[in-house]
C-alpha positions in Angstrom: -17.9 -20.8 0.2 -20.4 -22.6 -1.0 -23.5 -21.2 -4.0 -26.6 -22.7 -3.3 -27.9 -20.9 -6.4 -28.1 -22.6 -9.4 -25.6 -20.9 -12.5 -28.2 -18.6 -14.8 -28.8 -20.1 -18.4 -28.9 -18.3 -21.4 -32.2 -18.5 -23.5 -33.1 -18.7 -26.4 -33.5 -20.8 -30.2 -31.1 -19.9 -32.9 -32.7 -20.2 -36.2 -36.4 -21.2 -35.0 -35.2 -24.5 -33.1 -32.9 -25.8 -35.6 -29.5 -25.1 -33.9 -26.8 -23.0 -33.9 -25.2 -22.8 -37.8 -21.6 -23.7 -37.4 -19.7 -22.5 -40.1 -16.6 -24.6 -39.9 -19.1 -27.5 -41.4 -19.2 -25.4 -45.0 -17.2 -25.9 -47.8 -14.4 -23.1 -46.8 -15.3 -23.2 -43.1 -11.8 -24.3 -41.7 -10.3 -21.3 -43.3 -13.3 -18.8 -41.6 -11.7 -16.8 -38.8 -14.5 -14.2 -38.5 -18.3 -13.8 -39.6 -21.1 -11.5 -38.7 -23.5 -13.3 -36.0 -26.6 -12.0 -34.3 -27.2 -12.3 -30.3 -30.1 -14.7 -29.3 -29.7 -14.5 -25.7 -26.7 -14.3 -22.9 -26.0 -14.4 -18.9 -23.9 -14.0 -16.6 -21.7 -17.4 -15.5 -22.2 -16.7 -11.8 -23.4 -14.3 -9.8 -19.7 -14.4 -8.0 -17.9 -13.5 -11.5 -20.1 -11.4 -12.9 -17.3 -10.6 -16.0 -18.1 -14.2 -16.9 -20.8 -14.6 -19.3 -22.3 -17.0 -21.9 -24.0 -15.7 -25.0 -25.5 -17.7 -28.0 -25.6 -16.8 -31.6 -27.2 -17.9 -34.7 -24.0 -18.5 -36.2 -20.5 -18.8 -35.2 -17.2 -19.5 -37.1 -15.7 -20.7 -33.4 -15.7 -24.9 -33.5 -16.8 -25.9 -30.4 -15.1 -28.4 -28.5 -15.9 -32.4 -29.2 -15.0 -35.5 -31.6 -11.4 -35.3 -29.4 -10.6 -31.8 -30.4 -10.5 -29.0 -28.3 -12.2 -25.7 -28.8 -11.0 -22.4 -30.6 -10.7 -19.3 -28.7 -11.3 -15.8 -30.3 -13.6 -12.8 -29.5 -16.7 -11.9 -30.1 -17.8 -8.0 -29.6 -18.8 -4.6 -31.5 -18.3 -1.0 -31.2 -20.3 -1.6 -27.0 -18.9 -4.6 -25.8 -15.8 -7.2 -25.8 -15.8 -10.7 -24.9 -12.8 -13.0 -24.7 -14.0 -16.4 -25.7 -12.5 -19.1 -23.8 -14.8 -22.1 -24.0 -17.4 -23.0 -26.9 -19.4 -26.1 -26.4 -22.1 -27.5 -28.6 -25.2 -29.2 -26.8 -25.8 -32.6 -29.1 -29.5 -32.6 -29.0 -30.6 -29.1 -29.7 -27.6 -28.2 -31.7 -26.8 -25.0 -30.2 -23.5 -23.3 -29.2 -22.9 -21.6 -26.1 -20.0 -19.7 -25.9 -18.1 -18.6 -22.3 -16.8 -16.2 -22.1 -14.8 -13.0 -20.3 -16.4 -9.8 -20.7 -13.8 -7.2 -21.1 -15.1 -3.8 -22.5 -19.0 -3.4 -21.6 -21.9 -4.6 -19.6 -24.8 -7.5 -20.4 -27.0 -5.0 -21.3 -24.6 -4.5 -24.2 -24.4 -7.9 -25.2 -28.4 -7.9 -24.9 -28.8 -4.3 -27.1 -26.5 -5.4 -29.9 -28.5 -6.7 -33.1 -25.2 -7.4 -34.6 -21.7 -8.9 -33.5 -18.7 -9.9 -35.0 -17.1 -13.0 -34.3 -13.4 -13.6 -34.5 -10.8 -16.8 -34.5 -7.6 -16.8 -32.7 -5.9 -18.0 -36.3 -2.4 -19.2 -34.5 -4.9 -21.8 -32.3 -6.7 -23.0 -34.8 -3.9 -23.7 -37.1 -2.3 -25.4 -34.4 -5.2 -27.4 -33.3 -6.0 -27.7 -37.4 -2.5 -29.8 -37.4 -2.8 -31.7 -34.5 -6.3 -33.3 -35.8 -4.8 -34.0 -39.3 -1.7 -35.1 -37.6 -3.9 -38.2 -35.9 -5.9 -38.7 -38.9 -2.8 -39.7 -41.2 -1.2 -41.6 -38.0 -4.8 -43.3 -37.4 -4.4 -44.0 -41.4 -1.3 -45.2 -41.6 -1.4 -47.9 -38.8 -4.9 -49.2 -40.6 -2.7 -50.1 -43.8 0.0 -51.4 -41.4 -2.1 -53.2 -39.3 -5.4 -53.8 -40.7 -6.7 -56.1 -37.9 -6.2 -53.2 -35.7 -9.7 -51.1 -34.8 -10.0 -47.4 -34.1 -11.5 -46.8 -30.8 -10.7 -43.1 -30.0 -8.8 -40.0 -31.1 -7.4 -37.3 -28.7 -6.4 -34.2 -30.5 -5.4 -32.0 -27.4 -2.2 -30.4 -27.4 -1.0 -31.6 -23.9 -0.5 -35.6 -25.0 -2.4 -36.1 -28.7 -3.1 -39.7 -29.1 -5.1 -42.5 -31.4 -6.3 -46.2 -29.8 -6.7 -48.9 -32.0 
C-alpha cells in the first residue's frame, strides 16, 4: 500500500547552526562509547511504524555512516525512554546527525521532555568495524609502496566484502 504522505522531519540546529559535534573526531574519540547529549528535536519515521523515530542531538559519540564505513549502532535513552539506534547519518552541508532509530521503552513525548540523554556504543561493532577500516588503510598502504603507479580511488570498509581500488 502505497503513503502519499511525505516521512515527518525532525527539527531543529544543534549548537546555533554549526552542526552536530561528533566526538569520534577528538583526540580520544575512537575509544568514546558513551557521552551525555541533549535532545534538539525528534519524529516519528512513518506514520505506519510509529516505534520508528529519528532524534538529533548536539553531540553524539555514534560515527555516522560515510567515507566507506558503515555506521555504529548503540542506544540512546534515560530513566523515560529507550531507543535502539540502528542507522546514524550525517547530512554534509549542515553538519548534523540524525539518528534512526527503534523506540523500545517510552513514547515521543519522552524523547521531546528529556533535557538530557545518554548515548551509548555497541563496543563489539565498533571494534570490529575499527579493524576493518585500519585493515584497508595498511592494505591501501602497502600496495602504494608496492606499486606506486597505482592510484587510490575508493575504500569500502563494510563487513560483507571490505575492499580498496587503485
Amino acid at each position: 500500500m502505497e503513503n502519499d504522505q511525505e516521512v515527518p522531519q525532525p527539527q531543529g540546529q544543534p549548537s546555533k547552526g554549526k552542526g552536530t559535534t561528533l566526538l569520534h573526531y577528538t583526540p580520544d574519540g575512537n575509544f568514546q562509547l558513551h557521552c551525555t547529549a541533549k535532545v534538539i528535536s525528534s519524529c516519528h519515521g512513518s506514520i505506519e511504524e510509529p516505534q520508528h523515530v529519528q532524534i538529533l542531538l548536539d553531540v553524539t559519540c555514534l560515527h555516522p555512516q560515510g567515507g566507506g564505513q558503515p555506521c555504529d549502532y548503540g542506544t540512546i535513552g534515560n530513566e523515560k525512554f529507550h531507543v535502539s539506534v540502528h542507522k546514524v547519518l550525517l547530512d554534509p552541508e549542515t553538519r548534523i546527525v540524525t539518528h534512526y532509530g527503534i523506540l523500545q521503552k517510552g513514547t515521543l513525548v519522552d524523547i521531546m521532555d528529556s533535557s538530557t540523554v545518554q548515548v551509548v556504543v555497541d563496543p563489539v561493532r565498533r571494534s570490529i568495524l575499527s579493524q576493518c577500516h585500519s585493515a584497508g588503510h595498511a592494505i591501501d598502504a602497502a600496495i602504494a609502496i608496492c606499486y606506486p603507479s597505482l592510484v587510490a580511488t575508493k575504500g569500502y570498509h563494510y563487513l560483507d566484502g571490505p575492499y580498496v581500488v587503485r
